[in-house]
C-alpha angles and dihedrals in degrees: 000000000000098000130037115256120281128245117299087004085107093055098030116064089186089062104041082057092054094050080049080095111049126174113223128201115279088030107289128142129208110201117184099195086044085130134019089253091054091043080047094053089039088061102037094051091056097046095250094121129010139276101271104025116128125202130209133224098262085059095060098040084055090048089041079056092045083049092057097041094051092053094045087065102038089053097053085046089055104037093038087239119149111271106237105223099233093074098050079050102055083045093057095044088056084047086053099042105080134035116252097205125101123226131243115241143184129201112172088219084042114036126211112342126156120208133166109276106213116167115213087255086065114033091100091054096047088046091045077052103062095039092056093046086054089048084049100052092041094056101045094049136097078242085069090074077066095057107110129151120231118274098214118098136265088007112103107182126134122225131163109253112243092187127039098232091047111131102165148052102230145005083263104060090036084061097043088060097044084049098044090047090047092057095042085055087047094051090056105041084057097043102030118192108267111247 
């Protein structure tokens, strides 16, 4: 990822799956779930399937919709737009997909453990399921009212303000505007409107 993560990505799995997708300057784009070993990787590395799973195609392309659909609602959260319901539906079907409870288990050298029980055919589904239920609890919480998208073009992360004059998503994109705004000052003081 070329930048940290932004406020509230670390705590928040739903938004950390939105800022999967982030739009760099000059266009380009950095997307890390652009192929199922990335979206692999992407899970593995945030304990949401095992060491060792692999995803197909079909997987990420299910995760890349959850994404979407995640954003769709936090936009309109954040923007007061109407939710298309499409989106809340595509959220609830990834809620529904996969069973919360863990299983009881015995091992002779282990005892008694329970522990989710999730096949290959479903680990997508398990991991769609705890990022939703992140979006979810996010949504629905007094922490909602946090929820803000970065102000620096072309960037489009979310991230929870942790301070209530906060704009951006990082130092970096923070100094991109300021140095954006100083040049366009400059610009102005050296080739003033005619009057």
């Amino acid at each position: 990822m070329p930048l940290p993560p932004s406020p509230g990505a670390r705590e928040h799995s739903s938004i950390d799956l939105v800022n999967s997708e982030l739009h760099l300057p000059g266009g380009r784009v950095y997307d890390a779930l652009s192929t199922p070993e990335a979206t692999t990787a992407w899970l593995i590395e945030r304990g949401l399937v095992g060491e060792g799973a692999s995803l197909q195609s079909y997987c990420q392309n299910r995760m890349v919709g959850l994404r979407g659909d995640v954003r769709e609602v936090f936009a309109a959260r954040v923007t007061g737009a109407a939710v298309d319901p499409r989106a809340l539906a595509g959220i609830n079907a990834a809620l529904a997909a996969a069973p919360h409870a863990s299983l009881l288990h015995y091992a002779p050298d282990e005892g008694f453990f329970r522990s989710m029980e999730h096949p290959a055919t479903r680990l997508v589904e398990h991991a769609m399921s705890v990022v939703a239920e992140d979006a979810a609890a996010l949504l629905a919480s007094d922490a909602a009212g946090l929820l803000a998208q970065c102000e620096a073009e072309p960037c489009s992360r979310f991230l929870l303000k942790t301070h209530g004059r906060r704009q951006w998503c990082s130092t970096r994109c923070g100094d991109r505007v300021r140095a954006a705004r100083s040049y366009a000052r400059k610009r102005t003081q050296m080739n003033p409107m005619p009057k």
